[in-house]
Backbone bond lengths (Angstrom), bond angles and torsions (degrees), N, CA, C in turn:
res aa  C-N    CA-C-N  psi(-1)  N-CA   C-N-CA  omega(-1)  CA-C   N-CA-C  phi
1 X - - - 1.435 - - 1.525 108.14 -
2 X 1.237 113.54 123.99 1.299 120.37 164.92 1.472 137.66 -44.31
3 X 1.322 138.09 152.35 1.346 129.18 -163.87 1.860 117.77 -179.50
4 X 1.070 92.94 114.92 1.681 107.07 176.26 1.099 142.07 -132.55
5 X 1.347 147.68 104.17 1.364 165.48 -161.07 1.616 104.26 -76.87
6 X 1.439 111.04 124.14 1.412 129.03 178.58 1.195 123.93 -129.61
7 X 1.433 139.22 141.90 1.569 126.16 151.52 1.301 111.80 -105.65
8 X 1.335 114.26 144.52 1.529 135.31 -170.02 1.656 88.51 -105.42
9 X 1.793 103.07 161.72 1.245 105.46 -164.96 1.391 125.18 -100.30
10 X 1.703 110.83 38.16 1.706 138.08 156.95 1.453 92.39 -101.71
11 X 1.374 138.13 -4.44 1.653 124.41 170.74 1.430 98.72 87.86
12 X 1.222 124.96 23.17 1.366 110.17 -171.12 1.683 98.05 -103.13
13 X 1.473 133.68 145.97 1.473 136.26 -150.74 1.799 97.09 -116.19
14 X 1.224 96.65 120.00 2.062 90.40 -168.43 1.686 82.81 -118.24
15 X 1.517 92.06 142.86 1.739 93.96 166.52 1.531 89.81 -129.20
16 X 1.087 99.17 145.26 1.683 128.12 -153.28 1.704 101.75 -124.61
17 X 1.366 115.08 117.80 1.442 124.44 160.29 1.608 128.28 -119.96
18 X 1.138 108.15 145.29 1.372 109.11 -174.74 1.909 97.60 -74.53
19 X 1.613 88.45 143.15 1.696 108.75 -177.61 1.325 99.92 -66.02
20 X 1.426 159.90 158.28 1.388 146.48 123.21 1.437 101.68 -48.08
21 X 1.054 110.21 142.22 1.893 130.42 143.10 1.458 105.21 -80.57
22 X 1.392 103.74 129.86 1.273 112.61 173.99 1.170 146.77 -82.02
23 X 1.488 131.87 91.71 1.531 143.22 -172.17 1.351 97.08 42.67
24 X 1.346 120.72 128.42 1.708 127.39 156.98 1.759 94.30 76.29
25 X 1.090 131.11 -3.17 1.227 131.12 176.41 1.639 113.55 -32.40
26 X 1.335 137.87 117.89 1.402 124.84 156.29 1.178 128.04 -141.23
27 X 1.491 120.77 166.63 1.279 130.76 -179.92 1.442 120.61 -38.00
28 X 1.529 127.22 107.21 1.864 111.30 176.65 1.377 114.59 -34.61
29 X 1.793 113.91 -49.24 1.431 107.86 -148.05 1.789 102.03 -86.50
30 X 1.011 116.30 -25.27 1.863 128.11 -167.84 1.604 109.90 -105.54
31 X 1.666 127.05 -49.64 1.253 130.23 -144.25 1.148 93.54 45.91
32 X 1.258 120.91 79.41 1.580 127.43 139.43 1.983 99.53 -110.59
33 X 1.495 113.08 145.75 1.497 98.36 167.33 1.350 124.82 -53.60
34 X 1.452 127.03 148.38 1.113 164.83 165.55 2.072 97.44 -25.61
35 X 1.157 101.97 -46.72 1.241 105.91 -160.52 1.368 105.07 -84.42
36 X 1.157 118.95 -12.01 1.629 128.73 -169.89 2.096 103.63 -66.66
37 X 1.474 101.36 159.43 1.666 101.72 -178.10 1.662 84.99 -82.86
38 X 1.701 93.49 154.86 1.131 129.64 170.36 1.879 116.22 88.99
39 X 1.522 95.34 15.54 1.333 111.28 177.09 1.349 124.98 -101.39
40 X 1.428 133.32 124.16 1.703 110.60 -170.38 1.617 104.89 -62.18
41 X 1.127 108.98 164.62 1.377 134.60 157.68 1.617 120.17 -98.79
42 X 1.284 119.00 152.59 1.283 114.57 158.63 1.484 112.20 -126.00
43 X 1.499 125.68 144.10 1.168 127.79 162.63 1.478 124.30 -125.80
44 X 1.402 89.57 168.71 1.963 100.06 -165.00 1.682 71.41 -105.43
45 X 1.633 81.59 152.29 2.166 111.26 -179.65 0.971 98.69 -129.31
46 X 1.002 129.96 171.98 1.866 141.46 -167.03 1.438 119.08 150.21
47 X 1.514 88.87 130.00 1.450 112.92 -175.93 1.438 121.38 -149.79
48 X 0.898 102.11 157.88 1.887 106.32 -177.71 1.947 119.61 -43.31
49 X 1.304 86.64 -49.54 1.349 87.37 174.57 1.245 157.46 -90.85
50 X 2.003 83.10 9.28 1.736 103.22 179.35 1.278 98.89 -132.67
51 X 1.375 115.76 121.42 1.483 139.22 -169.52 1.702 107.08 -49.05
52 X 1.188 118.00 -34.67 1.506 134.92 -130.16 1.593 81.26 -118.27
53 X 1.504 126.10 157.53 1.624 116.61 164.20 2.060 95.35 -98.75
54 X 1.056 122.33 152.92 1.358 128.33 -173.39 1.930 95.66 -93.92
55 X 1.365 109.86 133.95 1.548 111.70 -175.05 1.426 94.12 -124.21
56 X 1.875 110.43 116.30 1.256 117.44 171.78 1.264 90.12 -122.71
57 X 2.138 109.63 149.17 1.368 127.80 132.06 1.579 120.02 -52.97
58 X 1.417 93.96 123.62 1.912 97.18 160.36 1.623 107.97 -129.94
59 X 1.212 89.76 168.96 1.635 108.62 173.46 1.685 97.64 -52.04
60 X 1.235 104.33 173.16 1.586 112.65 159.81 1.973 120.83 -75.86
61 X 1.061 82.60 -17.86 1.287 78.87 -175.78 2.272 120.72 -111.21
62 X 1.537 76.35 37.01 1.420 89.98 -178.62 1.500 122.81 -72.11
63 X 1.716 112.49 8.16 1.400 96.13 163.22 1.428 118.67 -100.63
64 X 1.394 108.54 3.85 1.279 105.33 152.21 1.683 133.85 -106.00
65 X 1.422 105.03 34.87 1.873 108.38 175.12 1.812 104.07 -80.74
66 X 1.083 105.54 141.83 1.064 105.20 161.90 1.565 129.62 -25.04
67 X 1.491 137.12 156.75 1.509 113.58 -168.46 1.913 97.32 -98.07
68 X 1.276 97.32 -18.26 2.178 106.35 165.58 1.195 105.24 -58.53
69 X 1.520 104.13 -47.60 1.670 92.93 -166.97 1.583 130.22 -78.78
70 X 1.447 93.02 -33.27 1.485 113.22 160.58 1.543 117.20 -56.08
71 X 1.615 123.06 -50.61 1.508 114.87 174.47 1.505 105.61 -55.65
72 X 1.440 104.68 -36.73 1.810 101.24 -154.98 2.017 102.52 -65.79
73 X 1.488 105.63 -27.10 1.419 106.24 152.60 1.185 125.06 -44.55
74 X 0.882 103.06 -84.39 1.495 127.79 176.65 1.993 109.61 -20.98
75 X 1.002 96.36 -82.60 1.217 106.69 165.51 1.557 124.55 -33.88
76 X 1.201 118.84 -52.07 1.844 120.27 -167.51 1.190 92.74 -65.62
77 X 1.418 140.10 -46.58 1.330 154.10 -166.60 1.783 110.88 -84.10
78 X 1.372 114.66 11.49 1.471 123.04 -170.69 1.841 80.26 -91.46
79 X 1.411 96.92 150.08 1.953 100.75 158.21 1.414 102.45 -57.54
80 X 1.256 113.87 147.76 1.393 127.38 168.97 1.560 125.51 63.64
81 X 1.592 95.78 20.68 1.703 109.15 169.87 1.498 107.91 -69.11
82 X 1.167 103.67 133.11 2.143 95.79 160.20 1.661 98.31 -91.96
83 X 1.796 74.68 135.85 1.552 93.34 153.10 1.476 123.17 -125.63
């Protein structure tokens, strides 16, 4: 399972894991598996200072987003982000 450590720009340090899809998991639009490229992912975020883990959709290819762009996710979707 995949996994990546970020800071968002309050300094706060999120380590980020990919969700499993669950057995037989597949694509709505294809039934191709879940795990296949061009499929979103979701990951659990977590950090010290937010009780809750933060659950964002990403592209499939979210271990390569930038680690700004990825916190700046991360973050809007934290409790008590302004948008």
């Amino acid at each position: 399972m995949a996994q990546r450590t970020v800071t968002d720009g309050s300094g706060r340090t999120w380590t980020c894991t990919e969700v499993e899809a669950p057995v037989g998991a597949t694509a709505a639009s294809d039934g191709r598996p879940a795990s296949r490229e061009g499929v979103d992912v979701t990951l659990s975020c977590t950090t010290e200072s937010v009780p809750e883990p933060v659950v964002i959709t990403v592209g499939w290819g979210w271990e390569r987003i930038a680690d700004k762009g990825l916190a700046r996710m991360i973050s809007q979707a934290a409790p008590g982000a302004r948008r």
